[in-house]
N, CA, C and O of each residue as an XYZ file, in Angstrom:
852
protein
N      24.558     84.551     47.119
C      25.876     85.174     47.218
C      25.947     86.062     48.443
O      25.279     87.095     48.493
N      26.546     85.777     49.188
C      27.065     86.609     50.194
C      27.631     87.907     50.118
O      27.083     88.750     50.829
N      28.404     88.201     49.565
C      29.063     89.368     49.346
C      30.475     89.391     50.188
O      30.703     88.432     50.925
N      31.343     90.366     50.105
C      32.519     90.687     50.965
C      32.028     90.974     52.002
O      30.910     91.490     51.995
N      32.552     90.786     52.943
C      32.263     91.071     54.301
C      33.119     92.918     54.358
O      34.008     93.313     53.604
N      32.521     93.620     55.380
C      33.124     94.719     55.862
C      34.111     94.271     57.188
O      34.230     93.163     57.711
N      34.871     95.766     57.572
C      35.800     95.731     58.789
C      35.020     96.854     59.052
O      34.610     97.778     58.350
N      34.869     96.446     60.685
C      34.256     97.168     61.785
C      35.316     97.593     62.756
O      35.533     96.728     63.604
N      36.201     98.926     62.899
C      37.331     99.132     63.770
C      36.783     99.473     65.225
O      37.173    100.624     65.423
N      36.074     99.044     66.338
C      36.188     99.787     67.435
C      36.983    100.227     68.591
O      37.452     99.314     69.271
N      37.250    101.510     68.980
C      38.289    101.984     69.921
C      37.555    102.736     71.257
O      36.426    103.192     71.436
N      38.554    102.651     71.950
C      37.698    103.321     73.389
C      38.802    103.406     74.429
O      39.429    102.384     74.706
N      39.088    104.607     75.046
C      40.075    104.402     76.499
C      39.611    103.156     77.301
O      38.412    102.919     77.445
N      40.669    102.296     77.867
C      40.484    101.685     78.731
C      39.897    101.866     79.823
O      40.285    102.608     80.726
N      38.319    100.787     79.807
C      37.797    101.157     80.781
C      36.196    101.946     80.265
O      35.443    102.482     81.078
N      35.914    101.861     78.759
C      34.876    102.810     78.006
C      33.793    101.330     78.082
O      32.613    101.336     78.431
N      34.455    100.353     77.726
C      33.876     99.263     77.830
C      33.652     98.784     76.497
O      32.690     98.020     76.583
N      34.100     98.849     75.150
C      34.159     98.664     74.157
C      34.500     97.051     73.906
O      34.106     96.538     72.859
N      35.120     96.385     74.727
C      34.923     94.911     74.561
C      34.102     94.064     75.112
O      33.952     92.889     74.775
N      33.408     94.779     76.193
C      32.082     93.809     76.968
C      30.693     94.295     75.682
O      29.731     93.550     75.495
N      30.887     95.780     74.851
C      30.226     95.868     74.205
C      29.837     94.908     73.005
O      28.799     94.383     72.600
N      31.410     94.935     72.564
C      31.540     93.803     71.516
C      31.025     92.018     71.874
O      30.453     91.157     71.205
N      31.453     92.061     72.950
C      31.315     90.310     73.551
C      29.465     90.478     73.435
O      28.978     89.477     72.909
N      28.713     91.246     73.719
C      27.207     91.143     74.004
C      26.732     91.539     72.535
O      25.981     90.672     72.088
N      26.949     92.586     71.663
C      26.899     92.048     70.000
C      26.964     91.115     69.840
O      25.936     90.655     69.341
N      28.028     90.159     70.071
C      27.700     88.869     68.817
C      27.391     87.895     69.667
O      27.283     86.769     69.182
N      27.171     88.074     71.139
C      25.960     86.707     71.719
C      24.267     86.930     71.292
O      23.349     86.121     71.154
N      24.352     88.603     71.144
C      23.058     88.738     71.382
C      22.682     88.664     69.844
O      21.793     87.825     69.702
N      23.046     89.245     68.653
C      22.979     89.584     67.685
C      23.707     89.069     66.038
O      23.698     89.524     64.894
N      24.306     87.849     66.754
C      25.080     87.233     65.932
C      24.526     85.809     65.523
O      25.291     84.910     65.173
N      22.578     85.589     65.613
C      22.498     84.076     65.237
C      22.701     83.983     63.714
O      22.861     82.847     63.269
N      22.717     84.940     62.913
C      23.348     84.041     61.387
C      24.466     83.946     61.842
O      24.722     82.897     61.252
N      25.392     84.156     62.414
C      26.834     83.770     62.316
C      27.195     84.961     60.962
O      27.365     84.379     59.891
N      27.274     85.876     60.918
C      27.405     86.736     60.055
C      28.427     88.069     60.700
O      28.646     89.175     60.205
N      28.902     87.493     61.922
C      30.558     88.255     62.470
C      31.080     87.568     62.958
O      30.540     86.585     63.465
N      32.445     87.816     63.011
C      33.545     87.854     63.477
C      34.789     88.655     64.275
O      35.469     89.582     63.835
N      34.856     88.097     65.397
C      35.821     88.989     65.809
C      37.260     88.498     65.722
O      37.656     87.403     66.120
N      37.961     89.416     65.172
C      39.901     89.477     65.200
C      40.234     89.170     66.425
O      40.204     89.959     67.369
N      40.567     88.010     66.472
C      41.417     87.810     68.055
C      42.781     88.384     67.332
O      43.120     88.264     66.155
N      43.582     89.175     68.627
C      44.795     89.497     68.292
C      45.715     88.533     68.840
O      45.550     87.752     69.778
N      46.882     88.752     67.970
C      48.069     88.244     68.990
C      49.118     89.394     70.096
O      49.690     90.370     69.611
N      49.174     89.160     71.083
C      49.892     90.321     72.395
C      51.118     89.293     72.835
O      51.267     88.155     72.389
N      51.848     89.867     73.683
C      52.853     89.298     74.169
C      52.050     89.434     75.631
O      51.753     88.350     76.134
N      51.660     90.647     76.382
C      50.845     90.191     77.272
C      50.478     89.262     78.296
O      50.156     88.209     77.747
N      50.393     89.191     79.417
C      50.715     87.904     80.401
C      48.891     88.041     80.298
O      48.210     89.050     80.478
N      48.375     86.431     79.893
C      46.726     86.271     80.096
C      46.103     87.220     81.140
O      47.003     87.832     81.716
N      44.938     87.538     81.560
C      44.405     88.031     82.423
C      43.336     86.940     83.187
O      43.177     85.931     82.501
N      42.670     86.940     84.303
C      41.929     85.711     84.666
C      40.844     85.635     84.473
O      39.915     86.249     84.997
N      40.849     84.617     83.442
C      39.726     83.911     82.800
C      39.700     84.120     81.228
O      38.737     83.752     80.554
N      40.732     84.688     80.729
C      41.076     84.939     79.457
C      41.765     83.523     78.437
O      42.832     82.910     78.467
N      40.684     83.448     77.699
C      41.777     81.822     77.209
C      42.521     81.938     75.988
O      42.093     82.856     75.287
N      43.727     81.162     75.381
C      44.370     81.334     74.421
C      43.645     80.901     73.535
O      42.915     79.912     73.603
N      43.865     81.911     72.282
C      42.898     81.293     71.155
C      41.856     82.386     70.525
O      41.686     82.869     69.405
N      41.106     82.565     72.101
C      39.634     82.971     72.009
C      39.747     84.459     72.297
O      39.176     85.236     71.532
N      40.525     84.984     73.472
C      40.508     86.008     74.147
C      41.460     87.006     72.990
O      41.212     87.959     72.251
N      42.617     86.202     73.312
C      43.781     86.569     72.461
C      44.727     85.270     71.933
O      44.294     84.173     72.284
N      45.878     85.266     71.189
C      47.341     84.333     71.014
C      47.756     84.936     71.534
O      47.913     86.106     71.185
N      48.117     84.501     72.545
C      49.021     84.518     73.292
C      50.737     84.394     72.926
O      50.774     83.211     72.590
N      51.739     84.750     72.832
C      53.267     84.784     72.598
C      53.889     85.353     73.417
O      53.497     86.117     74.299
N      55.480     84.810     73.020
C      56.347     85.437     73.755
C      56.726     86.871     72.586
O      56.217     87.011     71.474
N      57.411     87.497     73.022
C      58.381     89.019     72.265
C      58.922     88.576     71.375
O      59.107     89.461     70.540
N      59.366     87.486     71.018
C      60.371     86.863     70.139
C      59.629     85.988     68.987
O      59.941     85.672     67.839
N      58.620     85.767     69.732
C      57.809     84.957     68.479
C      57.008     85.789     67.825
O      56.531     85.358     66.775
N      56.621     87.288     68.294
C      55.634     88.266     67.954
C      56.853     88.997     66.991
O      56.404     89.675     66.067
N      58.171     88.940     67.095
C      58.742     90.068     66.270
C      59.223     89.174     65.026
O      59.461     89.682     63.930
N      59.364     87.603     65.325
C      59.517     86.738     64.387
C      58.097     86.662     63.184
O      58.332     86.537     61.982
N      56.504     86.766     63.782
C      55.562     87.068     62.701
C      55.958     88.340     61.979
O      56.252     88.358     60.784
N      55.948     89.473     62.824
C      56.221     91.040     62.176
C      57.435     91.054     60.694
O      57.255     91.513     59.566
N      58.390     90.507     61.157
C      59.266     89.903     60.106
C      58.895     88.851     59.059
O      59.705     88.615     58.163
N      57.754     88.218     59.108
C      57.118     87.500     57.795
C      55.928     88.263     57.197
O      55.266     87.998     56.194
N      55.829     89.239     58.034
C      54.740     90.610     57.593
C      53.527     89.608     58.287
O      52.740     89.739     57.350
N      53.137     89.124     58.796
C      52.241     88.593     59.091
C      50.887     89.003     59.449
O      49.876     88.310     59.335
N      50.972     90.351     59.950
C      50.741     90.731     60.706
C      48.921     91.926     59.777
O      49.690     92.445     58.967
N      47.869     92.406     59.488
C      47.157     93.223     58.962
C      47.607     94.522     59.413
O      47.566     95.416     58.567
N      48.198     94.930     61.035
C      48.684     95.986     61.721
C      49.219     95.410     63.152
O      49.028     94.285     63.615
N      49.751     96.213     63.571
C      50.446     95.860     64.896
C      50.906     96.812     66.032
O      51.602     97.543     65.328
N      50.998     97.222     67.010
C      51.120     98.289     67.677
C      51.719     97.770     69.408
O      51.195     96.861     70.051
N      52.948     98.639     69.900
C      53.236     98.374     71.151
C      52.236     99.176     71.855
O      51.686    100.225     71.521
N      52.132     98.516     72.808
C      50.752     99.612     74.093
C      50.793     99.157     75.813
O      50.156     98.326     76.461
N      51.927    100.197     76.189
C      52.066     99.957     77.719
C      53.164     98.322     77.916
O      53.016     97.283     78.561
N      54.226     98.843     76.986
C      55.506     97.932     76.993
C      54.449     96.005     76.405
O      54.610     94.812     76.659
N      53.761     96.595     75.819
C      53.325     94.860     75.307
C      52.875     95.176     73.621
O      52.668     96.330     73.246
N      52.787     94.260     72.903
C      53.004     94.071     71.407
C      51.137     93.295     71.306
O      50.591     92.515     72.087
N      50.589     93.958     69.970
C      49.171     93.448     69.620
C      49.254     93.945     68.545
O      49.449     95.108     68.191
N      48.959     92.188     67.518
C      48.470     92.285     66.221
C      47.573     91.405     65.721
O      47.276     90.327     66.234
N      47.100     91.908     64.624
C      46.263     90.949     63.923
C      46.617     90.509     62.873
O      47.223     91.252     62.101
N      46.313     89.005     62.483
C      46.629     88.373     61.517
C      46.009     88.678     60.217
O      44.783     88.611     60.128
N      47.011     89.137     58.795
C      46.499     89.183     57.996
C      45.609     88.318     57.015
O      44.729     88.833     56.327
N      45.966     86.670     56.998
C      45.177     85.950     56.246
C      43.948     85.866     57.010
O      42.877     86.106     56.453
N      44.003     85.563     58.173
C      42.724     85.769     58.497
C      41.415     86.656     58.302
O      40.331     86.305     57.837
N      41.804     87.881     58.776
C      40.627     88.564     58.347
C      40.595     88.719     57.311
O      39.567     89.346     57.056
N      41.468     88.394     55.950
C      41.369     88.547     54.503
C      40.402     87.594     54.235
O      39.446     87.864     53.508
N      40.569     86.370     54.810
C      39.660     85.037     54.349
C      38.482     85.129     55.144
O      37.590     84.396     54.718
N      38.284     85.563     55.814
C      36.475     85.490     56.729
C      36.091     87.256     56.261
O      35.299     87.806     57.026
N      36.594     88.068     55.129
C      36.020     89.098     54.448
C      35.580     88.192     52.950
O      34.504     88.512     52.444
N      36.318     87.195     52.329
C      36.626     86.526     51.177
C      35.257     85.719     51.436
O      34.414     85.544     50.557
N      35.152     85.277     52.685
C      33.835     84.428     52.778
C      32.220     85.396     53.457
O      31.201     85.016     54.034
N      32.548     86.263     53.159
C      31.539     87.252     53.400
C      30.926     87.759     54.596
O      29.944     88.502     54.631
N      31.700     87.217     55.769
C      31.997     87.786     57.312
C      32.038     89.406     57.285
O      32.369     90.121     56.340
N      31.643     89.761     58.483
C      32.072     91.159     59.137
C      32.822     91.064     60.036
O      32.531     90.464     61.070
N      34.185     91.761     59.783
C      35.182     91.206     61.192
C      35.045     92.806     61.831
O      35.157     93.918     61.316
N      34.815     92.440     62.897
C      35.248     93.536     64.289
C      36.895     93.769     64.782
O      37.840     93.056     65.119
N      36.742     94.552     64.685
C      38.340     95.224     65.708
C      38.289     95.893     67.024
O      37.822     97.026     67.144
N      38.844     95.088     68.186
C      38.765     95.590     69.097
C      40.436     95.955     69.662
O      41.127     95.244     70.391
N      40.808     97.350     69.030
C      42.023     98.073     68.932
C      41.893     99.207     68.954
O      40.897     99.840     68.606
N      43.431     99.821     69.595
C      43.739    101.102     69.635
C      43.739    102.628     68.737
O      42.757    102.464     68.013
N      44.094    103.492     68.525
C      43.808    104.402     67.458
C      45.015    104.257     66.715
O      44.987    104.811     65.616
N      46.087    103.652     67.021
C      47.483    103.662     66.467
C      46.857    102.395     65.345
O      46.999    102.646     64.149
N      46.245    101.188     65.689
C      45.895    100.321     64.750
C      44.829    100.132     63.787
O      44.576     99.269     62.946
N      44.039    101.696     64.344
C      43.050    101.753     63.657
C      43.456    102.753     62.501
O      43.272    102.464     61.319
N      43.848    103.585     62.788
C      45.014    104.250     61.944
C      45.440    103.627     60.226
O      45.213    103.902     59.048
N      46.180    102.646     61.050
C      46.764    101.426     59.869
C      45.606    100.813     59.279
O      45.224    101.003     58.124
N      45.091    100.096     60.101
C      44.310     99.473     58.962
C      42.752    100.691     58.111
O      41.969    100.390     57.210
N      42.842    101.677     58.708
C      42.052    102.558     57.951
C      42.851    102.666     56.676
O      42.355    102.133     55.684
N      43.942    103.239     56.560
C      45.066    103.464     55.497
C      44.979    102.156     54.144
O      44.876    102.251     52.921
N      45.093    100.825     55.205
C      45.206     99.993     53.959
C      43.520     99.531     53.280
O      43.216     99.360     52.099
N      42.485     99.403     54.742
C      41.073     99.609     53.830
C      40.468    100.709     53.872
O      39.900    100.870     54.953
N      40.317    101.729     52.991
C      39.913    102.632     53.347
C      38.082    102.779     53.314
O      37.451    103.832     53.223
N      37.574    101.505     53.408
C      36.305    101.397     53.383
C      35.886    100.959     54.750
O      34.705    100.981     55.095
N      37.028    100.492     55.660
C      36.598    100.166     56.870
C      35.876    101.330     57.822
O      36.292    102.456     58.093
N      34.885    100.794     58.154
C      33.628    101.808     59.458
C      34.593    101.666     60.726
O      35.049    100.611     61.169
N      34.789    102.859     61.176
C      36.501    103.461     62.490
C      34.917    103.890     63.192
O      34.134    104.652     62.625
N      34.594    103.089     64.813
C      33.607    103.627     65.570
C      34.106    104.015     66.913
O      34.645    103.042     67.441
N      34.131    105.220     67.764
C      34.906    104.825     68.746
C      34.033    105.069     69.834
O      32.916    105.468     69.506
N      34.314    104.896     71.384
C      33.354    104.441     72.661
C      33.513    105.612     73.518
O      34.658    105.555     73.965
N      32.873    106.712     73.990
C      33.624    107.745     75.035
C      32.709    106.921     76.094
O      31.767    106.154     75.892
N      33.268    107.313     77.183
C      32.974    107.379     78.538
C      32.123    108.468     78.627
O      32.291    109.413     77.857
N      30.999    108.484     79.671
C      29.737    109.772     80.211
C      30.925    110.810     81.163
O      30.655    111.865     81.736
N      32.379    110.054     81.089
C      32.861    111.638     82.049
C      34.096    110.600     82.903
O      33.952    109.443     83.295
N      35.306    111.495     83.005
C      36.571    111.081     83.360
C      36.387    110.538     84.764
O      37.218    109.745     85.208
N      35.403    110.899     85.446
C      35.291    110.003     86.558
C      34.704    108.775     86.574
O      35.062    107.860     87.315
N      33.824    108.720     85.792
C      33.271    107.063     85.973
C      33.784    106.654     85.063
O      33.317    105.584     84.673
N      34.822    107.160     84.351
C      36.038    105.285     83.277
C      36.793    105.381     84.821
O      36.562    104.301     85.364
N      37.389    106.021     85.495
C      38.304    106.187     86.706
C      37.307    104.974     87.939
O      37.754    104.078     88.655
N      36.546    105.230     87.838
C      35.418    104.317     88.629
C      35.295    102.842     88.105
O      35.372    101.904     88.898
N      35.098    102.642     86.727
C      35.280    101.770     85.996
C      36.548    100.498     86.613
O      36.737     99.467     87.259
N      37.295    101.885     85.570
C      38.679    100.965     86.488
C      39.236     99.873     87.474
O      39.812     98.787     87.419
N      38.489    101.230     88.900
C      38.835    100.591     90.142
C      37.828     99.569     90.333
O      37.981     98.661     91.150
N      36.972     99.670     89.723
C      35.817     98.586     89.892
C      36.262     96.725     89.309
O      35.747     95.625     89.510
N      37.463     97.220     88.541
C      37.835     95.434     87.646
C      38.382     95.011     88.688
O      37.912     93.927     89.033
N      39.574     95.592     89.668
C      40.048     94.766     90.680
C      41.387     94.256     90.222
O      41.944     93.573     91.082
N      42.153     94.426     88.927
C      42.816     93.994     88.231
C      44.317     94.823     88.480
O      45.375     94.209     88.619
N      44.238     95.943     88.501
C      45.348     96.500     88.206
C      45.381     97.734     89.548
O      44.423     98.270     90.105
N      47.155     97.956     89.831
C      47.214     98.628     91.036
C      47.072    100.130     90.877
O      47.100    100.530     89.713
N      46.905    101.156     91.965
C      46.896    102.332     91.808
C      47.438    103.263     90.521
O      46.948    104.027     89.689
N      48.723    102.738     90.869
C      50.192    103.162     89.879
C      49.326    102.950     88.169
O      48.983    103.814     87.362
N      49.181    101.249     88.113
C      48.612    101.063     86.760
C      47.466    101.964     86.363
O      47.404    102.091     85.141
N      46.584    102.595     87.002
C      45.152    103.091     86.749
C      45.786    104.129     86.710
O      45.007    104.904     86.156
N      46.535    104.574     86.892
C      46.947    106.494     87.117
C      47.177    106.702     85.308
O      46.723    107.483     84.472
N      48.263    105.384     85.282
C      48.560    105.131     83.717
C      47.593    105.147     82.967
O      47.659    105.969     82.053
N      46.614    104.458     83.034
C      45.759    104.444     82.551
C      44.671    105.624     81.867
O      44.194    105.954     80.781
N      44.652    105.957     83.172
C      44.068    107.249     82.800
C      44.010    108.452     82.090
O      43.147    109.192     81.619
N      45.733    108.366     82.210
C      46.515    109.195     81.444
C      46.296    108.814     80.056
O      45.454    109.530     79.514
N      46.855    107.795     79.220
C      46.418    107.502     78.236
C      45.454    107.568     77.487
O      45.523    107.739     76.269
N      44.038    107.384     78.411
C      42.681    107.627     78.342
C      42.830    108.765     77.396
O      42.637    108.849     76.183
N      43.240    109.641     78.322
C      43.070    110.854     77.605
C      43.739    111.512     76.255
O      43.382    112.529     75.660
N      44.775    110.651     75.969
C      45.506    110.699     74.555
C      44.533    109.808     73.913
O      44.366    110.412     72.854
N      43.718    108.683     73.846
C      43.423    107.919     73.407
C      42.338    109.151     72.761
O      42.368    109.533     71.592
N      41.289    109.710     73.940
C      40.006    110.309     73.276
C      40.699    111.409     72.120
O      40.177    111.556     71.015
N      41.797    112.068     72.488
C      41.941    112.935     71.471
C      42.202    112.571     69.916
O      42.615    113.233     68.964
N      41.839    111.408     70.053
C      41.971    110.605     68.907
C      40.238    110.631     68.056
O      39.873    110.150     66.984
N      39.724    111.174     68.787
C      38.654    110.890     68.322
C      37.594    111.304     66.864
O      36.634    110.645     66.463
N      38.018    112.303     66.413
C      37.744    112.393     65.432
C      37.895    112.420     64.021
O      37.424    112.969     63.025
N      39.108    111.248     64.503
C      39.549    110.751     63.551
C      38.387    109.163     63.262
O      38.926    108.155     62.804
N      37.068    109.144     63.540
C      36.487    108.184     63.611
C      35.376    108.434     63.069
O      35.005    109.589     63.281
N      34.487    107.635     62.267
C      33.276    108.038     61.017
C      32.001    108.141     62.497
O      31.154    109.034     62.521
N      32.115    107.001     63.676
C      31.011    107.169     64.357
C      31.742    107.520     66.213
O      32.699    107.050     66.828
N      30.810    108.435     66.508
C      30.725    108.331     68.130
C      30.123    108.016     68.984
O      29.276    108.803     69.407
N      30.358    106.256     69.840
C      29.094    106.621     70.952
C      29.178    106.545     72.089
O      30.101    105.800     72.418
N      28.526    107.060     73.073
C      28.475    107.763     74.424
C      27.931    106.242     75.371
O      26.801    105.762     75.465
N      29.126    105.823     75.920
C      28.435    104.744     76.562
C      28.258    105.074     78.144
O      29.171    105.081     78.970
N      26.980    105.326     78.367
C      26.247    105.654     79.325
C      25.405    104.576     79.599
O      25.650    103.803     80.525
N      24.281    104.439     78.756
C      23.655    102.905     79.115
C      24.455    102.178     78.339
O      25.218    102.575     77.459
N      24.201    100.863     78.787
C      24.944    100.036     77.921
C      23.921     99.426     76.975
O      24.130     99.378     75.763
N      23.083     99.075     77.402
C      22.044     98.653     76.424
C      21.667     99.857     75.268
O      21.638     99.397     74.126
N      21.475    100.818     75.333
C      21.341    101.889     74.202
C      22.598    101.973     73.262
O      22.619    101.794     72.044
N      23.757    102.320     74.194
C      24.943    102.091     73.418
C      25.171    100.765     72.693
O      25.696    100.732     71.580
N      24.774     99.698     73.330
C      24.479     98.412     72.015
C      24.248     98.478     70.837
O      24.915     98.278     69.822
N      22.943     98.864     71.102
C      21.769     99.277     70.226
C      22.102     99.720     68.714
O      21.847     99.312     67.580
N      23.061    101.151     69.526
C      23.319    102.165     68.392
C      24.958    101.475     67.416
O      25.240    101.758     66.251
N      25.648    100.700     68.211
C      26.630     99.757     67.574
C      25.939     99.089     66.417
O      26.292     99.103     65.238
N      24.640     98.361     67.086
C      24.536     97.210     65.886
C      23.536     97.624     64.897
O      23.128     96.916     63.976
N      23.132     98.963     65.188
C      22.124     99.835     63.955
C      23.322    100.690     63.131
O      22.856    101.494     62.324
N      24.612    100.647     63.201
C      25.645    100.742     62.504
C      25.798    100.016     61.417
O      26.017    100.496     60.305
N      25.669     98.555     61.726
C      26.348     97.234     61.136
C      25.340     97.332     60.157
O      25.427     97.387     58.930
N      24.144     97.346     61.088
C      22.674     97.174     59.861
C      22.922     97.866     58.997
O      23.080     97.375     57.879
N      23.063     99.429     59.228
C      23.372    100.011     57.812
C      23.878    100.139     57.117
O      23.642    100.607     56.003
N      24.831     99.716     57.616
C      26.122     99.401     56.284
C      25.713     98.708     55.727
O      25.083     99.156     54.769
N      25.743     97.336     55.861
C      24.937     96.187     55.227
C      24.053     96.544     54.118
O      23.973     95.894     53.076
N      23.437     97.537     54.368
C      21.900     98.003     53.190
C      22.837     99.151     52.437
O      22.187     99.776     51.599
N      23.694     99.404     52.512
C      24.680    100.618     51.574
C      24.061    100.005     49.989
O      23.687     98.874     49.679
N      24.107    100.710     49.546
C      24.084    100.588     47.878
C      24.845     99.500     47.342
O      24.309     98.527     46.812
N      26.229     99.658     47.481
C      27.024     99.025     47.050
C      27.046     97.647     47.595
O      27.541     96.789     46.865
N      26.686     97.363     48.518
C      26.826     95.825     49.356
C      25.623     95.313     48.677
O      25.762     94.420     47.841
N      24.172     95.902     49.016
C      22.891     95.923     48.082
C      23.038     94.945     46.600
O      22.647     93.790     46.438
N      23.760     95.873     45.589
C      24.083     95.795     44.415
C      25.071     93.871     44.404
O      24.976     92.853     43.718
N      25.705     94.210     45.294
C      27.236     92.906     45.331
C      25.918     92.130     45.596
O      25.517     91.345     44.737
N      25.274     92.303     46.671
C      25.243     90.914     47.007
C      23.864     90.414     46.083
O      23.809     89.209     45.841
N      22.717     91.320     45.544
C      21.754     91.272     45.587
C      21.532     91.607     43.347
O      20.621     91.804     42.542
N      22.692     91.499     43.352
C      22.756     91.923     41.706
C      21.510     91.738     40.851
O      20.607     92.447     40.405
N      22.084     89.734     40.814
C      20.535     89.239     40.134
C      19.057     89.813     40.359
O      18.292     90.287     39.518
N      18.953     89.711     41.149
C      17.546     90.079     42.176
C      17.437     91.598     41.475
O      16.310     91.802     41.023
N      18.110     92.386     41.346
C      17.870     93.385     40.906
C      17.741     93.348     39.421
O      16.700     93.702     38.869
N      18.706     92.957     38.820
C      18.554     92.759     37.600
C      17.346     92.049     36.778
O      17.050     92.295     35.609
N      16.828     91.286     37.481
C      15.445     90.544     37.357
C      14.045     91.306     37.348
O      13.032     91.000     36.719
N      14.279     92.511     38.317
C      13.011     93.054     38.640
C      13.195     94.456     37.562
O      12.368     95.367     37.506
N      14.386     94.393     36.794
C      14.463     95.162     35.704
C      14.642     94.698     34.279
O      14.832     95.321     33.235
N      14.555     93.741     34.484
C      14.593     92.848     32.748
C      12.906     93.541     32.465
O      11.841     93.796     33.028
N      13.701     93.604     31.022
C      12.535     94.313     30.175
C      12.189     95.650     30.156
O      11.613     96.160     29.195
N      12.565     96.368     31.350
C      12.400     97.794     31.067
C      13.344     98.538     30.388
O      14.521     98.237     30.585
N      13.089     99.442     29.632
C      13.592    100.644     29.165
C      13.003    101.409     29.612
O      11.823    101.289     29.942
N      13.839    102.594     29.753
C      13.470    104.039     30.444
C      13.391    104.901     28.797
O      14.269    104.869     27.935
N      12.087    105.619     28.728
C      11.570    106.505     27.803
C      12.097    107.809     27.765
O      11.662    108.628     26.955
């Protein structure tokens, strides 16, 4: 028996690196196949080398407010005039089949779906210091002056978000900051209660026959 799978929320100002974190978790650390990540749906114009499907769903405004209206949606949030949600059957059914789904979202969506699971692990990513996410930035090549100024700005509404989150980590190395992500997952996993779900029999076996005196 597998057990329910958990939700893993991670957040980070743009630019903390919280999705190259996530992408190297589950190449490096994912051979049971025992996660999953929430692709969202955005309205969003692709970015290069981003594919539909995998990266994100891709939509237009009209087809994203047409799901929102069938509730479709687990949470949903506008961010910098564009629309991102995640699908509710989905991560209901890869928790149903005993998956760990990851969230790679904002504090507005982490928010929500904290509210509706309130068992979900909220981890979020700081930056070593407002100049090197600013360094970061200019380093993708992606977006113009104007956009990064934005950016930045936000950054900083984003961190004040922060303790609203069960874990904090300091991504300075990236390999340590890995590390300490997926010694998260591990422990949850060994919680009592997951223990018990998944591991009942097994327990119950190594206690047949005792009474306590």
């Amino acid at each position: 028996m597998k057990g329910r799978g958990s939700l893993f929320i991670v957040s980070a100002p743009s630019g903390a690196g919280k999705s190259s974190l996530i992408k190297s978790l589950l190449n490096r650390f994912n051979n049971d196949d025992s996660m999953r990540l929430s692709v969202s749906h955005t309205t969003r114009d692709p970015r290069v080398g981003e594919v539909n499907g995998e990266s994100y769903h891709f939509v237009s405004t009209d087809e994203f407010k047409a799901l929102i209206e069938k509730e479709a949606f687990y949470e949903y949030a506008q961010v910098f005039d564009n629309y991102y949600g995640t699908s509710r059957e989905i991560v209901e059914q890869w928790q149903d089949d005993g998956y760990d789904v990851l969230f790679d979202i904002d504090w507005q969506g982490a928010r929500i779906i904290k509210e509706q699971s309130p068992d979900a692990i909220k981890i979020f990513i700081l930056p070593p210091s407002l100049d090197e996410l600013h360094s970061r930035l200019v380093g993708r090549g992606q977006d113009s002056p104007e956009v990064i100024a934005s950016r930045m700005d936000k950054a900083k509404k984003e961190i004040s978000h922060y303790d609203e989150y069960d874990y904090i980590l300091i991504n300075d190395d990236f390999d340590t900051c890995l590390n300490e992500l997926r010694s998260i997952i591990l422990s949850t996993r060994q919680k009592k209660e997951k223990i018990i779900e998944k591991h009942g029999d097994l327990i119950n076996s190594l206690l047949d026959g005792f009474k306590e005196e």
